[in-house]
Residue frames as a rotation matrix with the C-alpha (Angstrom) as fourth column:
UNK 1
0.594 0.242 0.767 85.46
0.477 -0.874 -0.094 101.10
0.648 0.421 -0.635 105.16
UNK 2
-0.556 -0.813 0.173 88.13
0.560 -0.520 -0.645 103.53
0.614 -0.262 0.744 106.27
UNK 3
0.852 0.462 0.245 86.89
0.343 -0.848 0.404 106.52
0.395 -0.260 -0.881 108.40
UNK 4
0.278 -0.559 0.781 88.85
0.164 -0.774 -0.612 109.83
0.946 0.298 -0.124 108.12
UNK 5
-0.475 -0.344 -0.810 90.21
0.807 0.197 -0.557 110.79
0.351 -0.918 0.184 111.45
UNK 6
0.720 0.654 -0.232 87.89
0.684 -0.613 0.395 113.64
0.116 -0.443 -0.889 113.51
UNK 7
0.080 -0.296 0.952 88.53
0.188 -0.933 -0.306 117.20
0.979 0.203 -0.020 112.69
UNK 8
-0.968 -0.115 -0.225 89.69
0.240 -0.140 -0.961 118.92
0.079 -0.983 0.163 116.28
UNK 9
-0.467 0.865 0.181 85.76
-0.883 -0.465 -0.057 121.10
0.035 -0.187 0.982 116.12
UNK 10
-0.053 0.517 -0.854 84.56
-0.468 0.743 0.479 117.46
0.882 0.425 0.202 116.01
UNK 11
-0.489 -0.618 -0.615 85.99
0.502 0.378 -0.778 116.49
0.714 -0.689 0.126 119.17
UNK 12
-0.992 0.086 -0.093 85.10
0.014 -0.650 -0.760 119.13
-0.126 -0.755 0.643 121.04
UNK 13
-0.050 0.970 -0.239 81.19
-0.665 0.146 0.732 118.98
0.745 0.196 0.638 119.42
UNK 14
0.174 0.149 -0.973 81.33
0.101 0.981 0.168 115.31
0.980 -0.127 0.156 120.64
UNK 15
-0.818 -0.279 -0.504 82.56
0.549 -0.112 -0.828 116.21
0.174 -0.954 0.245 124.25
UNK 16
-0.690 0.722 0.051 79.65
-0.705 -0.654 -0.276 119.30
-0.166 -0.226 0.960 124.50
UNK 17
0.023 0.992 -0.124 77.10
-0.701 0.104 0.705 116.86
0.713 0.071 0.698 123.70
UNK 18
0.045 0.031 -0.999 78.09
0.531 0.846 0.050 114.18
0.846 -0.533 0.021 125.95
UNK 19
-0.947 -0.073 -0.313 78.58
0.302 -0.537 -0.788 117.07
-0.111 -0.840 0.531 128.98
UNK 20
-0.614 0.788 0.040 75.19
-0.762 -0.605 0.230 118.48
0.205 0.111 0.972 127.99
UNK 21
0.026 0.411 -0.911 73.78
-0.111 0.907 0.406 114.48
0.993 0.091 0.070 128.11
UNK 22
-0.757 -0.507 -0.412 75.52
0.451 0.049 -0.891 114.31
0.472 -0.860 0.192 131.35
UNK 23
-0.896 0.417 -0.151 73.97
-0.113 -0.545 -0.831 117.28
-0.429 -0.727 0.536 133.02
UNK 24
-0.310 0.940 -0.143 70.56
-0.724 -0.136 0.676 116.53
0.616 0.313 0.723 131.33
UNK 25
-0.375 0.380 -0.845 70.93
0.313 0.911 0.270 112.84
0.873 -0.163 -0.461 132.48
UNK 26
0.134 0.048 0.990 71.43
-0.830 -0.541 0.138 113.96
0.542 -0.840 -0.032 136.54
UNK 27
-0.105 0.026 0.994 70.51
-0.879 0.465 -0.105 111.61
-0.465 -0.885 -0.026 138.98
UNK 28
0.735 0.672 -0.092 69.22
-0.551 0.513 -0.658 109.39
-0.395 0.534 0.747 136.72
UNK 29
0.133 -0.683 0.718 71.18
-0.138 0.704 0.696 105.90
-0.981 -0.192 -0.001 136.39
UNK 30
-0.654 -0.132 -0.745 73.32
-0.754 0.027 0.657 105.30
-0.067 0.991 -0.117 132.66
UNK 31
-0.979 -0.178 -0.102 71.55
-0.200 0.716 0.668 102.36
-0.046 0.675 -0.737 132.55
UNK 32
-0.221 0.970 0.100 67.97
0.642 0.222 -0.734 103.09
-0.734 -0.098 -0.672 132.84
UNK 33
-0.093 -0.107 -0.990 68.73
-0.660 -0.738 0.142 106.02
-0.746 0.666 -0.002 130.56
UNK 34
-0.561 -0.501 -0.659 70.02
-0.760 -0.004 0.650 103.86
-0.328 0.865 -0.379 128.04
UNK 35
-0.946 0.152 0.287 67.27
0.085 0.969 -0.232 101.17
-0.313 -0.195 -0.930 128.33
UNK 36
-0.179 0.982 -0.068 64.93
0.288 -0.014 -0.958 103.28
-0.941 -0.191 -0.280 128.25
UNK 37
0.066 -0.149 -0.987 66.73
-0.734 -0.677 0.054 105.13
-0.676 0.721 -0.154 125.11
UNK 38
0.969 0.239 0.057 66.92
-0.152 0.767 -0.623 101.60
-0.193 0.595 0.780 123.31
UNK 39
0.671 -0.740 -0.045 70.84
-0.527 -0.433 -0.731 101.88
0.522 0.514 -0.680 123.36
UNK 40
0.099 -0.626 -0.773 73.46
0.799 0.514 -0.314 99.67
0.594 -0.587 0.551 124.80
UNK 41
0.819 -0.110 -0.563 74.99
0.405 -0.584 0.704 101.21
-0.406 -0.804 -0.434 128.41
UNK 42
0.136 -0.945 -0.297 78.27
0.488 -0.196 0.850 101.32
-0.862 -0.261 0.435 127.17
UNK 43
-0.004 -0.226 0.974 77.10
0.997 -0.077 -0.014 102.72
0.079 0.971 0.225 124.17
UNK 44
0.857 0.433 0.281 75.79
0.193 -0.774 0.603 105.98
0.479 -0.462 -0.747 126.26
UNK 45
0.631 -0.775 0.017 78.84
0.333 0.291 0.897 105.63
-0.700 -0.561 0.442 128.01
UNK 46
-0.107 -0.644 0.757 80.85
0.982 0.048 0.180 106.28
-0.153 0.763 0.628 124.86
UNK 47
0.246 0.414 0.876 78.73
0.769 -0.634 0.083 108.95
0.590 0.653 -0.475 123.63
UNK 48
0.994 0.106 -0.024 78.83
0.105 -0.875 0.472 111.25
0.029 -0.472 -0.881 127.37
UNK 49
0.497 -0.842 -0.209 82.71
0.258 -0.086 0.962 110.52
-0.828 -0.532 0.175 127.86
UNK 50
0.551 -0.019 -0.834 83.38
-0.520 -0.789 -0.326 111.61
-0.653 0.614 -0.445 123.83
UNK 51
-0.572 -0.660 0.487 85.14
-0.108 0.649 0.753 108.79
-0.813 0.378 -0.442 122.83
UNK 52
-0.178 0.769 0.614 81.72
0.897 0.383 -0.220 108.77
-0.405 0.512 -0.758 120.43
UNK 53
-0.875 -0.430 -0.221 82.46
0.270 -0.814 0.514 112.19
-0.401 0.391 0.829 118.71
UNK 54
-0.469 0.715 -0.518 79.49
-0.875 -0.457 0.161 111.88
-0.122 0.528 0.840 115.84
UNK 55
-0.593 0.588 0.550 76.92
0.072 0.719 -0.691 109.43
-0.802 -0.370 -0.469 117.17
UNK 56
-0.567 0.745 0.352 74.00
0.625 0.110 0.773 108.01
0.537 0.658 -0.528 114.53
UNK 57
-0.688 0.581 0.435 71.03
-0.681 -0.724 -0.110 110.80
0.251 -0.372 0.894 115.00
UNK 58
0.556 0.818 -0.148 68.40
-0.307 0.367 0.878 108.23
0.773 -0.443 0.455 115.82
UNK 59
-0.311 -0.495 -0.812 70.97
0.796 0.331 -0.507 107.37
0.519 -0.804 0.291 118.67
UNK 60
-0.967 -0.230 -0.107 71.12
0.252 -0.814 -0.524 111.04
0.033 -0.534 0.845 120.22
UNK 61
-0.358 0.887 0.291 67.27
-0.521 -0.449 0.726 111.65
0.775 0.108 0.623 118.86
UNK 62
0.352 0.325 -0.878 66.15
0.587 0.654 0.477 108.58
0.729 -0.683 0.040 121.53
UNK 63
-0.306 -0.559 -0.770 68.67
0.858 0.189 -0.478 109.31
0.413 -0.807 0.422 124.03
UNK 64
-0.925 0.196 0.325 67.57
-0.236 -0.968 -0.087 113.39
0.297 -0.157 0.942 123.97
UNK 65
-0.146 0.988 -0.041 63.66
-0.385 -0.018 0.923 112.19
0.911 0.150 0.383 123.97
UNK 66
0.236 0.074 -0.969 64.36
0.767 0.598 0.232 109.76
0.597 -0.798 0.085 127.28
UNK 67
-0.545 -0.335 -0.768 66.04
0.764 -0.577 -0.290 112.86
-0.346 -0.745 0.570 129.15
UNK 68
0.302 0.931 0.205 63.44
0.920 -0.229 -0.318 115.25
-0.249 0.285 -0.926 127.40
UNK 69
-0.338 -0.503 -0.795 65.71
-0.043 -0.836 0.547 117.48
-0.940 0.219 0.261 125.15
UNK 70
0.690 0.724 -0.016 64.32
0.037 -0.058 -0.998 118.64
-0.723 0.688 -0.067 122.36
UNK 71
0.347 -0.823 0.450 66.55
0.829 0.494 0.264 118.33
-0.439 0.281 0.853 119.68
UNK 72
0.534 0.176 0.827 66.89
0.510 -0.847 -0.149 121.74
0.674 0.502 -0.542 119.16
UNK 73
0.942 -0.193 0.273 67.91
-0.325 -0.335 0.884 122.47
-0.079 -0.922 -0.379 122.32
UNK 74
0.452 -0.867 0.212 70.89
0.574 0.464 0.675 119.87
-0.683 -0.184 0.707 121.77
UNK 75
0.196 -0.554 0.809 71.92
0.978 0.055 -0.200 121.29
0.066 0.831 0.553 118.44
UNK 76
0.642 -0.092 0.761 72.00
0.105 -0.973 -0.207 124.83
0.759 0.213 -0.615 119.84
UNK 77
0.804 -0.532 0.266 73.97
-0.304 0.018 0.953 123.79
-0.511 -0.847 -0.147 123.16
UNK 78
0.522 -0.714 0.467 76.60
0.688 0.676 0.265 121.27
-0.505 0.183 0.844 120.76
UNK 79
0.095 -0.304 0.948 77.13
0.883 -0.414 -0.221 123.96
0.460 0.858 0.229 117.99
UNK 80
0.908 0.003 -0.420 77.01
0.257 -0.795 0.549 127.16
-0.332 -0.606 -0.723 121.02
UNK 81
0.177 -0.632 -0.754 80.82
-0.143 -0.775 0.616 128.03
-0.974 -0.002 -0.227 120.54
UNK 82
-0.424 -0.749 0.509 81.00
0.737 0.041 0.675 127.67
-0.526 0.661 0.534 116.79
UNK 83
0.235 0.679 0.695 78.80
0.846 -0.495 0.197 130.29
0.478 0.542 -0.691 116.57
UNK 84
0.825 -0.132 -0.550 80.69
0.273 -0.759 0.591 132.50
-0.496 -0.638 -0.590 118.76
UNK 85
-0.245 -0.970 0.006 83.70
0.476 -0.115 0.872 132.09
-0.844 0.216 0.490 116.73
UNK 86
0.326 0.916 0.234 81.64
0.059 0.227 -0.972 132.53
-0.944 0.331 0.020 113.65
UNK 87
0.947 0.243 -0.212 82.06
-0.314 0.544 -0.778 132.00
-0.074 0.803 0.592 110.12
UNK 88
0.594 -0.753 0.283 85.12
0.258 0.512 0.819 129.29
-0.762 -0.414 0.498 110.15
UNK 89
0.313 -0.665 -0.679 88.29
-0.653 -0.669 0.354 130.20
-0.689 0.333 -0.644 107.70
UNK 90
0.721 -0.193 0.665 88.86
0.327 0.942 -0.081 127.82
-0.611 0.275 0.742 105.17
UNK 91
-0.122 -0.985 0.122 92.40
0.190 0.097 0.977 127.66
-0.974 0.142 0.175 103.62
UNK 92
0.254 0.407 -0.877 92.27
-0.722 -0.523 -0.452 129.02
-0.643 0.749 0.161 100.33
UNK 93
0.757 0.147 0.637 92.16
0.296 0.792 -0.534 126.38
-0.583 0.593 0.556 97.36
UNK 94
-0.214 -0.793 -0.570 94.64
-0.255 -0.518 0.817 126.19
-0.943 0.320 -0.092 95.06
UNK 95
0.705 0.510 -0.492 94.00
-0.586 0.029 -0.810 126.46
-0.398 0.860 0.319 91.03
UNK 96
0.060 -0.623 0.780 95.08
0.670 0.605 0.431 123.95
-0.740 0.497 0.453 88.17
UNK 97
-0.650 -0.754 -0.091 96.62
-0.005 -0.115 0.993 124.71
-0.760 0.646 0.071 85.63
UNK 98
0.515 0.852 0.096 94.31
-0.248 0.255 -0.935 125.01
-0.820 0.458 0.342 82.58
């Protein structure tokens, strides 16, 4: 299976949640995190340094429960500046021909 290449607002999602993971994690070692989160280290690893853009949700749901973010909390911190920009512009479609 192909996968499309990541939209730039993807990127940048994927970076905010892994900086928000980050500063949730603190002191707290990647790999007790991720042990405790049922996840490989280097998979946590992936996910805080963005290279993991749009982790599986039972990944982030675990990983958010071990560092005790509600998952609310993440999805208003990841999605924070596309709601400042707000509603996004989509290129206008072009018609066929009937």
């Amino acid at each position: 299976m192909v996968r499309l290449p990541l939209t730039h607002a993807e990127v940048e999602r994927g970076q905010r949640l892994g900086a928000l993971l980050r500063r949730a994690r603190g002191e707290r070692s990647m790999l007790e995190t991720a042990l405790d989160a049922g996840v490989s280290p280097e998979t946590l690893r992936k996910i805080e340094t963005g290279r993991v853009a749009t982790p599986a949700f039972p990944t982030i749901a675990a990983i958010a429960e071990v560092l005790g973010l509600s998952l609310d909390a993440v999805w208003s911190e990841v999605n924070q500046n596309e709601r400042e920009a707000g509603p996004s512009r989509k290129a206008p479609t072009k018609r066929l021909a009937s």
